[in-house]
Every structure is written in C-alpha cells, then in structure tokens.
C-alpha positions in Angstrom: -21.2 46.3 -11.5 -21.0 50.1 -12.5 -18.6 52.5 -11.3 -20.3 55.0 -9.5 -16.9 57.0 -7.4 -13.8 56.4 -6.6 -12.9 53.3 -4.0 -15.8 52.1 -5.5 -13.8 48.2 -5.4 -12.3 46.6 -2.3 -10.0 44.4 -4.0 -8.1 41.6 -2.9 -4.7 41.3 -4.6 -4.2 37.3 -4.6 -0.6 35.9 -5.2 0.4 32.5 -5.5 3.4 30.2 -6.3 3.9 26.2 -6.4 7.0 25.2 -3.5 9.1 23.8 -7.2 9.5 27.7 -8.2 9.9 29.4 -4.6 12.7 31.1 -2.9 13.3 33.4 0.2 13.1 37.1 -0.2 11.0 40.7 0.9 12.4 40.9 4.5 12.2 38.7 7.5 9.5 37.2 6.3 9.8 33.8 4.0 8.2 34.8 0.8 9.6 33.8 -2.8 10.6 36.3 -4.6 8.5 35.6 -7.8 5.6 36.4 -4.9 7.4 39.6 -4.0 7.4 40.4 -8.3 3.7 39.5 -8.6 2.9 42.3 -5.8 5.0 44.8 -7.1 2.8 44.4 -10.8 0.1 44.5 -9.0 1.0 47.7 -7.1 2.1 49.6 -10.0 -0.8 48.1 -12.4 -3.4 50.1 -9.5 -1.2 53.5 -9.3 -3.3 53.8 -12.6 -6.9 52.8 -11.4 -7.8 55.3 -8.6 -11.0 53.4 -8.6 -9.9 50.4 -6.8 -8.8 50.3 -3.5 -6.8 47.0 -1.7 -8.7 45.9 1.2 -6.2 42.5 1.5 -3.2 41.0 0.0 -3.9 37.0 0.1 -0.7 34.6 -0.7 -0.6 31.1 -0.8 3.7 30.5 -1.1 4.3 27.0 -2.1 1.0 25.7 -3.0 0.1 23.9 -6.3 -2.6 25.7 -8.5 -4.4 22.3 -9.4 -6.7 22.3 -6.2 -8.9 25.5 -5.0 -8.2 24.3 -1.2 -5.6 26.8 -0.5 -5.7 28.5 3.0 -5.5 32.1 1.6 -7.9 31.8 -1.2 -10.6 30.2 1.3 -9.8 33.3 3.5 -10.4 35.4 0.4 -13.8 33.9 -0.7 -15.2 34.2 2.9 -14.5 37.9 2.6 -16.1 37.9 -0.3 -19.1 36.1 0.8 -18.9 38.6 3.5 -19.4 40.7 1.2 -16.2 43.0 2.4 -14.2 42.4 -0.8 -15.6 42.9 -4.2 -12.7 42.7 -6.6 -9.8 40.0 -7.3 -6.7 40.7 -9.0 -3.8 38.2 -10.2 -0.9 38.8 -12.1 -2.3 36.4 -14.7 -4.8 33.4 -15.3 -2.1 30.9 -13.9 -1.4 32.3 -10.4 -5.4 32.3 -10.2 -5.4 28.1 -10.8 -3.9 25.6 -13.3 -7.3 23.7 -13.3 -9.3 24.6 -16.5 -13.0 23.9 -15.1 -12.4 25.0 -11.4 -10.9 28.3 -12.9 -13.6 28.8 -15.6 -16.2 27.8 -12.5 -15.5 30.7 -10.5 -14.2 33.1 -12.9 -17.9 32.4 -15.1 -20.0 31.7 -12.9 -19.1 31.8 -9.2 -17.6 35.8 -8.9 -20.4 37.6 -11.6 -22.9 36.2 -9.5 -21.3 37.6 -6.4 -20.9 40.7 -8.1 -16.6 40.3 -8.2 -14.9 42.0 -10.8 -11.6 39.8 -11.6 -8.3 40.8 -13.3 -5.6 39.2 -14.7 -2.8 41.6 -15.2 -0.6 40.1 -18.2 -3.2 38.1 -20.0 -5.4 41.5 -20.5 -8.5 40.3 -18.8 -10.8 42.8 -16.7 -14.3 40.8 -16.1 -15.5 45.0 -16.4 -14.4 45.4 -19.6 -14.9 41.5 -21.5 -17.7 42.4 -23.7 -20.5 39.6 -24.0 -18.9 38.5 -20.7 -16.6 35.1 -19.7 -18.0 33.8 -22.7 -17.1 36.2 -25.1 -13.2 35.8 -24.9 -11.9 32.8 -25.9 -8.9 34.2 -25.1 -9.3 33.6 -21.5 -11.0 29.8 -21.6 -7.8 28.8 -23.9 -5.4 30.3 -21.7 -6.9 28.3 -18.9 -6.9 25.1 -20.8 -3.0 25.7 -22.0 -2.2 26.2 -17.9 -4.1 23.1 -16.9 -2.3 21.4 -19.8 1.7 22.5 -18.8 0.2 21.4 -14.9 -0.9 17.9 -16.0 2.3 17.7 -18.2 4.5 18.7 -14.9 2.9 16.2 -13.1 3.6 13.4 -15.5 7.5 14.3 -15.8 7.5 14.6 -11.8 6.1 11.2 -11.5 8.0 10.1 -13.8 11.6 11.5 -12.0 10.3 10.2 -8.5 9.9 6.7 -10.1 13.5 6.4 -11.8 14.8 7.7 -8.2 12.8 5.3 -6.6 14.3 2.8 -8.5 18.0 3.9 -8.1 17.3 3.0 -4.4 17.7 6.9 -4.1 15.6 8.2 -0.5 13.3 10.9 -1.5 11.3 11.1 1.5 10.9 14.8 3.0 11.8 13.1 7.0 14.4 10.2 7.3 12.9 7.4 9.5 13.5 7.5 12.9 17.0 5.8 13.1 18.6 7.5 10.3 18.9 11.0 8.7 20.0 12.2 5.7 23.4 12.7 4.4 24.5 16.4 4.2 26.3 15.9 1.7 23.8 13.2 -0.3 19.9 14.4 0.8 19.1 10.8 -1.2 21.3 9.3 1.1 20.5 7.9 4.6 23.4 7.1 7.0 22.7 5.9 11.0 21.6 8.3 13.5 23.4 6.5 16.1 21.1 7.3 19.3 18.4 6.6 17.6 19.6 3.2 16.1 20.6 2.5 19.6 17.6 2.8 20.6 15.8 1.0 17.8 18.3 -2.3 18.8 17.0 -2.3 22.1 13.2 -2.2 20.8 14.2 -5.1 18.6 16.2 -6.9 21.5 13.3 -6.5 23.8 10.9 -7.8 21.7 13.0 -10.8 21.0 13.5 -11.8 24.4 9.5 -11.6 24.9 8.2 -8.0 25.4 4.8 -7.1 24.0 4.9 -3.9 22.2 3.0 -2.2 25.2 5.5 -3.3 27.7 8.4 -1.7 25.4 6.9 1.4 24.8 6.2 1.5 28.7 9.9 0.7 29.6 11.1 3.3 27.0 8.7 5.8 28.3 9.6 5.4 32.1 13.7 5.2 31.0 12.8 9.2 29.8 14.0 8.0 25.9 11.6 10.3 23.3 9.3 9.7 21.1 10.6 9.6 17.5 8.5 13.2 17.3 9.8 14.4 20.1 13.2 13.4 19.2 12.8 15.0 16.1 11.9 18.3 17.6 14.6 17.9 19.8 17.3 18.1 16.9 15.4 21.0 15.1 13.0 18.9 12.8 9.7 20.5 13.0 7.3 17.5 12.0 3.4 17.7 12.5 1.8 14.3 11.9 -1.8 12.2 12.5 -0.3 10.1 14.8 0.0 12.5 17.6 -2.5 12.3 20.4 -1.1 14.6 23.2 0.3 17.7 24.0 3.6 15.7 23.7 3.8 12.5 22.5 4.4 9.8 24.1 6.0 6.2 23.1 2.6 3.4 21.9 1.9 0.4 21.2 1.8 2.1 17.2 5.0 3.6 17.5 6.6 0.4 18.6 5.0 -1.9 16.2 6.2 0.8 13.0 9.9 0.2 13.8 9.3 -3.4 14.4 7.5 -4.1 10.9 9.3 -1.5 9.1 12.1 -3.2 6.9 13.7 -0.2 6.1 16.2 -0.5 8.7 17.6 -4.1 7.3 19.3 -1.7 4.7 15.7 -2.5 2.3 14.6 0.6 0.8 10.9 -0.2 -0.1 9.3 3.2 -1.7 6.0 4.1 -3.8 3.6 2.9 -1.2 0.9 5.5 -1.9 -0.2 7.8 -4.7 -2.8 10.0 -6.0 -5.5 9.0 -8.8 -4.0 11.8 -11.6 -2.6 15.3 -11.2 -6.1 17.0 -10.2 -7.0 15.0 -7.0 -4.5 15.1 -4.1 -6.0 12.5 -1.8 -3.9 9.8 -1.6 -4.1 6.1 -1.4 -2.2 2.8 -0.5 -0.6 0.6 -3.7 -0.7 -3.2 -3.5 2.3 -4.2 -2.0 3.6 -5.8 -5.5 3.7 -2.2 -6.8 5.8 -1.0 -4.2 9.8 -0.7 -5.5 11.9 -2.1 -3.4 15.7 -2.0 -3.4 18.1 -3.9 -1.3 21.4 -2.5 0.2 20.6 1.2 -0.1 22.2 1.9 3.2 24.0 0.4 6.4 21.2 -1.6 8.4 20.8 -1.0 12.2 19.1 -4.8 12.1 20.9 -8.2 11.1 18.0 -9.5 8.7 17.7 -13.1 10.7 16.3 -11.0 13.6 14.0 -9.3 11.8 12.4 -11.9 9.9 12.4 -13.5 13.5 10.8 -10.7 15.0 8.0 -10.5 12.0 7.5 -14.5 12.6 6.9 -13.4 16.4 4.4 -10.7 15.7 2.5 -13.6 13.8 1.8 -15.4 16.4 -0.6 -15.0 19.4 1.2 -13.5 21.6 -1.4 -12.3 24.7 0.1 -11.5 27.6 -0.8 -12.5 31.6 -1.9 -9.7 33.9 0.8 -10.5 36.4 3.7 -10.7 33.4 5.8 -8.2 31.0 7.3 -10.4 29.0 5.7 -13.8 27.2 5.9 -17.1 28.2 9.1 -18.8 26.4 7.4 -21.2 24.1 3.9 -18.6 23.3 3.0 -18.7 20.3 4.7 -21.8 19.4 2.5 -24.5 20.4 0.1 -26.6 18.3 -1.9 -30.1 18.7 -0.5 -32.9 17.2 -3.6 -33.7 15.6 -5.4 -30.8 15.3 -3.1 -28.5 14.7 -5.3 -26.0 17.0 -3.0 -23.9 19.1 -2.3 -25.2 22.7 -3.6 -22.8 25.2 -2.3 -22.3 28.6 -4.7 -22.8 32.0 -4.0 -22.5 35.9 -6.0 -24.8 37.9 -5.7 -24.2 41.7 -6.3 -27.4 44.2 -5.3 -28.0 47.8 -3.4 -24.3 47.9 -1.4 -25.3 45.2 -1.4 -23.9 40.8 -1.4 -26.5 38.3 -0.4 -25.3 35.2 -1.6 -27.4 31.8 -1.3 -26.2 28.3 -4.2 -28.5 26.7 -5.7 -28.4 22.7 -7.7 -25.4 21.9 -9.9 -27.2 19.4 -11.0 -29.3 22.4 -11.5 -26.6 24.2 -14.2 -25.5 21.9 -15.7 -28.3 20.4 -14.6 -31.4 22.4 -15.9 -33.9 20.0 -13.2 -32.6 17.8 -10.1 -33.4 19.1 -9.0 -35.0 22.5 -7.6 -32.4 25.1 -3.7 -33.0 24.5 -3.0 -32.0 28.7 0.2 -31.4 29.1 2.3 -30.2 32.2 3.8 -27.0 31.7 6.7 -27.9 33.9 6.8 -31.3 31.8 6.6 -29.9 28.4 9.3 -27.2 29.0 11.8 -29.8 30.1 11.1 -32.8 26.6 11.2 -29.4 24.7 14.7 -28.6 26.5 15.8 -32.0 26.2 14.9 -32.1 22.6 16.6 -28.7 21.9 20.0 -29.4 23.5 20.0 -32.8 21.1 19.3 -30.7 18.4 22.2 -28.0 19.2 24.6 -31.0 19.5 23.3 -32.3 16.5 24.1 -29.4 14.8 27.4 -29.0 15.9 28.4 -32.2 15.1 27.0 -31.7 11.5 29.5 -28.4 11.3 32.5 -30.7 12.4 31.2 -33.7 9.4 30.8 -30.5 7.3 34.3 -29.2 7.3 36.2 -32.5 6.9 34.0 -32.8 3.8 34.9 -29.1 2.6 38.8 -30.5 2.7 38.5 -34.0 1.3 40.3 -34.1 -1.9 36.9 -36.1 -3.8 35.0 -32.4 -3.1 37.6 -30.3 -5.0 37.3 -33.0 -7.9 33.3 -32.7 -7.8 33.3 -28.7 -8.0 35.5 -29.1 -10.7 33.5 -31.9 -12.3 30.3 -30.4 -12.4 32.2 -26.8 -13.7 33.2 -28.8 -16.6 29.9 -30.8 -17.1 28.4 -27.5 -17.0 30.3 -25.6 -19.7 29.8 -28.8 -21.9 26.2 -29.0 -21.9 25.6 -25.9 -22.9 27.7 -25.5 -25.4 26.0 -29.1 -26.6 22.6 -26.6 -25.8 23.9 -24.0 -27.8 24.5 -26.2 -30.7 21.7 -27.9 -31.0 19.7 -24.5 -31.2 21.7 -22.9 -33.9 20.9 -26.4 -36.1 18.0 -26.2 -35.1 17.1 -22.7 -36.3 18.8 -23.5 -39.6 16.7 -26.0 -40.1 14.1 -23.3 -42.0 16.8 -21.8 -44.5 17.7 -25.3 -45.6 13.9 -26.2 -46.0 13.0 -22.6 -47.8 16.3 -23.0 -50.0 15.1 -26.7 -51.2 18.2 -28.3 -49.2 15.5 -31.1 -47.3 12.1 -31.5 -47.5 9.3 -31.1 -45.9 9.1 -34.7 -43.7 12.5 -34.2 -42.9 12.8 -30.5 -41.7 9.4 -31.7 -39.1 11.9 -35.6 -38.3 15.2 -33.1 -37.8 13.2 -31.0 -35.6 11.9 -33.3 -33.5 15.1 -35.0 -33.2 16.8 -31.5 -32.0 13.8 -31.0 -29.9 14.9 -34.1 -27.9 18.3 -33.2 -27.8 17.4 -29.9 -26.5 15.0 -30.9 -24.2 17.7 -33.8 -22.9 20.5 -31.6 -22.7 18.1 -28.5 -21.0 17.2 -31.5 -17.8 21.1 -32.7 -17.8 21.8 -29.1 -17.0 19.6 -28.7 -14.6 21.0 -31.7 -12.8 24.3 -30.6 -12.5 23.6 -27.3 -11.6 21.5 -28.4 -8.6 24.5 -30.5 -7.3 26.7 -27.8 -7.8 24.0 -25.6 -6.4 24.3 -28.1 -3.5 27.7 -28.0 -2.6 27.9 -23.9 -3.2 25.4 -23.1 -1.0 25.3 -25.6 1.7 29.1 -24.1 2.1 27.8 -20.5 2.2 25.4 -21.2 4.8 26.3 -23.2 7.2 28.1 -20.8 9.2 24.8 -18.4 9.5 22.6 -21.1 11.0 25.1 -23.1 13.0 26.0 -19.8 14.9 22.4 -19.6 15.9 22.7 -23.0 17.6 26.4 -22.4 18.5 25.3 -19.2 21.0 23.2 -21.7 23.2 25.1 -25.1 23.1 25.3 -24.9 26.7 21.5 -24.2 27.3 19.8 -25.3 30.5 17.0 -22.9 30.9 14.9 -22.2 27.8 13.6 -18.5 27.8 11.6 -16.6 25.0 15.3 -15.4 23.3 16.4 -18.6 22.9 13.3 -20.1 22.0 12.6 -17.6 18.8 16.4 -18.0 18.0 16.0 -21.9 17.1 12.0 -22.9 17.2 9.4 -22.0 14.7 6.8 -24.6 15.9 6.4 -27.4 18.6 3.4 -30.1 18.1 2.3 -32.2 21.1 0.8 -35.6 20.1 0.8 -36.6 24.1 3.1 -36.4 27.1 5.1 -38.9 25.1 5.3 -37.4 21.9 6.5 -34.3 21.0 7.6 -32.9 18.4 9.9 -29.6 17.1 10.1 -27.7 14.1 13.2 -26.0 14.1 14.4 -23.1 12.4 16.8 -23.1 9.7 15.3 -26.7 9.0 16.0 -26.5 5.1 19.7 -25.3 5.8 20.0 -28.4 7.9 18.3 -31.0 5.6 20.6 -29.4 2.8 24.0 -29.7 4.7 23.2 -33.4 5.7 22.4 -34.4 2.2 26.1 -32.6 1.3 27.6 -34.8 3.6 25.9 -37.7 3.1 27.0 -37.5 -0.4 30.9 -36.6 0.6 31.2 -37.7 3.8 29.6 -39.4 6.8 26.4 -37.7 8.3 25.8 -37.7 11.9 24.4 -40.6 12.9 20.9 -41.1 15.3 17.7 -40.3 14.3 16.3 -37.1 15.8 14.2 -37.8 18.8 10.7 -36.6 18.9 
C-alpha cells in the first residue's frame, strides 16, 4: 500500500501485557504500567510519521500472548475487516503474540492481504519498508520463534512451581471454597469462615438425618441463608461462574451436593484436578482421579471425617423420596434380599380404608421367577431391626467394659513388651542374615568357597531370610493387634454409646450404626453394622487377653 498524503493510515496502536508482569498505574483507571510505557513509545515513535494517524488504542491488560482470543485484538481485527483501520503498531514482536505460527499467520499472510501495514517499534520492523516482504527478514520469523520459545519455557517453570505447591499442601486456588477463606497473612493458607462453616454443618446434619439435597437447598433458601455466590458478593468477592442460572442465584440441588462430596472441608486438600494439553491450548480438561495430589491436614476441618464418609456412603444409595415426605424413610437405602441381594422396595397397598405398608424383593418384582417376593411388614421390620440394634449397642458396650479390664491386666503390659522385644530381635537376626548373605559373592570371587557352596550357602540364607521375614510379620500383626484395637475403640463405641437408650429408629441413627440390612423372611433378618472390622478386631483382643462377651449375635 503506497503512500499517497498525509493520514493516509488509520492505525491501531495495540498494547498488551500477561497478568504475571502487570501493576496499577495511568490514573483511575487499572492499567499496568508497562501498558502505560508501551503507549508512551508508541506516541513519541508517531510524533515522527505525520503519515499515520491513530484511529484506536486496543489493550488487552493481563492476557497471555499464546492465544489470539483476546477481547481487544478481536475488536481490532473487526475494524479492520471493517475496513476502518488499516495499520497496527506494537512496541515489539512479543506484545503482538508469543505464538510463532499464529504470529507469522497474520503478520504474513493474514494483514498483506487486507492491505495492513504492521510495525514493531523496538525490533525495527515496518511491513512498508521489509524488502522482499515477511519473507525476506529472518529477522522477524526468529524473533517470533525465540518469544514462543521463552513462552513455552515460562509455562514449564509455572507448572512446575504450581505442582511443588500443590504438593506442600499449599492452597493456590484464586477463590477459597465456600466455608473458608484465605489467610491475610498466609494467601496459601485457608482458615474457617465461620458463618459459612456454620452453615455447611447444618447441610451436612440435614443430610444425615435424611434430607434429600433438594429439600436442603429448599429449607436453606426459605431460611433467607445465600448462595455461596451470593455470599461471596456479599463480603466483596466479585466471582462470575457457569453455574449461575438467574439474576441471583439461588441454593440447588448442585450446590448442595458440591459441599456434600467435596472433601476439602475434612481438612483434605485434593488439588490438580484439571489441566491444559501444553502451553498453546488453554481448554482445559479433568485428570484421573489417581493424578490428583492430595494432602491431608492442610487446614482445620469444619467436618469430623466419620460423617463424611457416612454422608458419601448415603449418597450411594437410592435414596428417592415420597411426594408427601422431606426427609427419607429411616432404613432407605439400606435394604437388600436375603437371597438376591436385589434392593427391597417399599409399596402401600390400600384395603377396607386402611394402608398396608410392605417392603418386598425388587428382583421379584421384575422377574418373579427369580427370587421369591421377601414381604415384609414395614411396621414389623422396623421393630426386629430395632430389636436387633439395641442388642447390638449393648453388645458393644459391654465389649468396651471386657476391653478396658484387658488394657489393665498385668499379662497385656508383658505382651507389648514381648512382642517389642521379639521384634527388635528378628530383625536384627534379618539384618544378619542379609549382610552374609551379600558376602557370600566376595568370598566366591576371592576363591574363599566354591562354586556349589556359594549356590548351598545361599539357599540356606534364603531360608533363613524368608523364615525370619514371616516371624516378623507375625509378631507385628499381634502387636499391630493390641495397638490398634486400643486406638480405636473409643471412636466406634462412641457411635453406639450416643444411642444406647434408642427406642425409635430414625434415618440419623440409622446411618450412624447400619451400612446394610438383608431380609431372608419375617424370621430372619439380618444387619451389617458399621464399624464391623473395629468390632471383629476388639473381640479377638479380648478373646486373646481376656473374656469376650458372651452370646451369639442374633439375626
């Protein structure tokens, strides 16, 4: 394009900077200052080209220069389209784009067909003056590929910092989660937001006495508590996100299920859940799970860890509510055949102005030459699964009383000590056998035994190892045994403890101590409880130092 008089090019004067380099400046208005220095170049770069003329100043503050989808330059090139502007001017080659084809595409191909001249201020490039065009300067092309290099090579030490972070259990989310925010003094740091937390213990609490996730966010919503959003907004944090579906948003069936599956607030810290392919395509996409870095005791949790792996358990299950009801039925979820192990489904059969209520087999239901029907009374079932449950709880707290004598007998303090000592022998036995055993080679290269006896000595060592490796297993499972069955028996028994006067079962208490119950017939139930390894570990501790509690369980 010629220059035929002056203001012959309407020129747009495009600025750009990546949100690492940028700080406040020029005004009221937020633009980094290294913005503010690329205008004023530009400015007194033109004070010596009458023939231009700026129709628009485009900035994109805080914008990477991998990708071409930045707001201002799409408003640029529709103006040039337009056909309104007709010159671009950078400072240089990297405020333009870090991408080495993208920037070669349009500064090539893409502006001499629409007729654009292009300048970059500090690398010496006018498209007007290049002689033999794009192509002619290799200047230009290696400058592009040098800033697409230092991009990728950002990108890789980013990554790379994020990750080690990750890993410390350091927070580097932009938002905390609802529940938290972030320490002033520590922005890695998450410490309780207390209304919030408050509010996340009732959502948990409701759920565990038998809410569905529609009826909480429907209680929350008519008790006036906001939205995490809007609660966000309502401390100052202005957060836009996909989730929203109304002019104010609203508590959801979503919203409720994120807190209820997110772990984050048992004091877990899982991070690195999503990423982007490389350094040149921003769309992001979901890890597997096993990639995901995890960190335990990052920060105080709002939920004890038993309730949410309850609640999670809960979620599991098929958990469909009636019409007429909020909350579930106590034992939803929970009931199996006998036989078939099909879930047990509840009906309502009206006769003589009277409801029936039967929970029968669900595999009958559908195939009946599969499994027999299984019909049970509702109001029959509830009260052999109450029955069961308060034998259970005394069961239990008997086993605490057996398992406290045991932890003062005399013959326990001897075993802990006798399996220390057993222990510490074997492997150092272990640790001797190896050494000979890898000394074996020197005496056989040095002449010392021969070749038949350096393969009989090392089978023989094999054996001892192999003996001495299964002793010390043994004895670290009974002391395994008596250390943990100690350590945990106050954590399940309290669970029991809290309803040892039971004499209505509803949904909290059910959760708290059932995981399944089979029905075999009217006769035969029976109940899977949980905390069932706990219990099968502290009777075996005091069936080996003490006297177990005696009856069979009844089913």
């Amino acid at each position: 394009m010629e220059k035929n008089n002056l203001n012959t090019y309407q020129a747009a004067v495009y600025l750009r900077l990546s949100r690492e380099d940028g700080d406040a400046g020029e005004g009221t208005k937020l633009v980094s200052n290294s913005i503010s220095n690329q205008k004023a170049l530009i400015m007194d770069f033109l004070k010596s080209h009458a023939e231009i003329e700026i129709h628009s100043v485009y900035a994109d503050d805080g914008y990477s220069g991998v990708s071409f989808e930045r707001p201002n330059f799409q408003r640029m090139l529709e103006d040039i389209r337009k056909g309104i502007v007709n010159c671009v001017i950078v400072k240089d080659l990297s405020r333009f784009g870090r991408n080495y084809i993208e920037a070669g595409r349009y500064i090539e191909k893409i502006f001499p067909m629409l007729g654009v001249r292009f300048i970059a201020i500090t690398d010496n490039y006018d498209s007007l003056e290049a002689r033999g065009g794009y192509g002619g300067d290799m200047v230009v092309p290696f400058k592009n590929l040098i800033n697409d290099a230092y991009c990728r090579d950002i990108s890789i030490k980013i990554r790379s910092h994020l990750e080690m972070k990750r890993k410390k259990g350091e927070y580097i989310g932009a938002f905390a989660v609802y529940g938290y925010r972030k320490d002033e003094r520590d922005k890695n740091q998450l410490v309780i937001d207390e209304y919030a937390a408050g509010v996340v213990r009732d959502v948990f609490a409701m759920k565990l006495c038998g809410l569905s996730q529609q009826a909480i966010a429907d209680k929350l919503n008519a008790d006036g508590i906001l939205s995490p959003m809007e609660y966000k907004k309502s401390i100052g944090i202005n957060l836009e996100t996909s989730f929203k579906k109304s002019a104010q948003a609203k508590w959801c069936y979503n919203s409720v299920t994120r807190i209820l599956k997110n772990e984050i607030y048992t004091g877990i810290l899982a991070q690195g859940k999503q990423t982007t392919p490389n350094y040149k395509v921003k769309t992001r996409v979901m890890k597997p799970e096993e990639e995901w870095v995890k960190v335990e005791n990052t920060h105080e949790p709002i939920i004890p860890a038993k309730d949410f792996t309850l609640v999670q358990e809960l979620l599991k299950q098929d958990t469909r509510i009636s019409p007429e009801r909020d909350a579930l039925y106590p034992l939803a979820g929970m009931l199996y055949c006998g036989d078939c192990k099909e879930p047990m489904v509840r009906k309502t059969i009206p006769a003589n102005g009277r409801k029936y209520v039967y929970y029968v087999c669900s595999g009958n239901k559908k195939d009946k030459s599969s499994c027999s029907p299984h019909r049970i009374p509702e109001a029959e079932l509830s009260a052999t699964v109450l029955c069961l449950v308060q034998m259970h709880i005394e069961k239990a707290l008997t086993l605490e009383k057996a398992m406290e004598a045991v932890e003062k007998a005399p013959r326990l303090k001897a075993d802990v000590a006798k399996f220390d000592m057993r222990i510490r022998r074997k492997k150092e036995e272990l640790e001797k056998a190896e050494k000979r055993k890898m000394n074996l080679y020197e005496d056989l290269k040095d002449g010392i035994i021969s070749k038949k006896e350096y393969l009989q000595l090392k089978a023989e060592y094999d054996r001892r190892i192999g003996e001495a490796e299964e002793l010390l297993c043994s004895y670290e499972k009974e002391a395994s045994l008596i250390l943990e069955s100690k350590s945990s028996l106050h954590e399940w028994v309290r669970a029991f403890k809290e309803y040892r006067n039971i004499q209505t079962l509803d949904r909290n208490a059910a959760v708290v101590m059932i995981k399944k119950v089979f029905v075999y017939s009217a006769d035969r139930i029976e109940i899977i409880y949980n905390f069932s390894d706990e219990f099968a570990r502290c009777m075996e501790y005091t069936a080996a130092y003490g006297e177990a509690p005696e009856g069979k369980e009844a089913v």
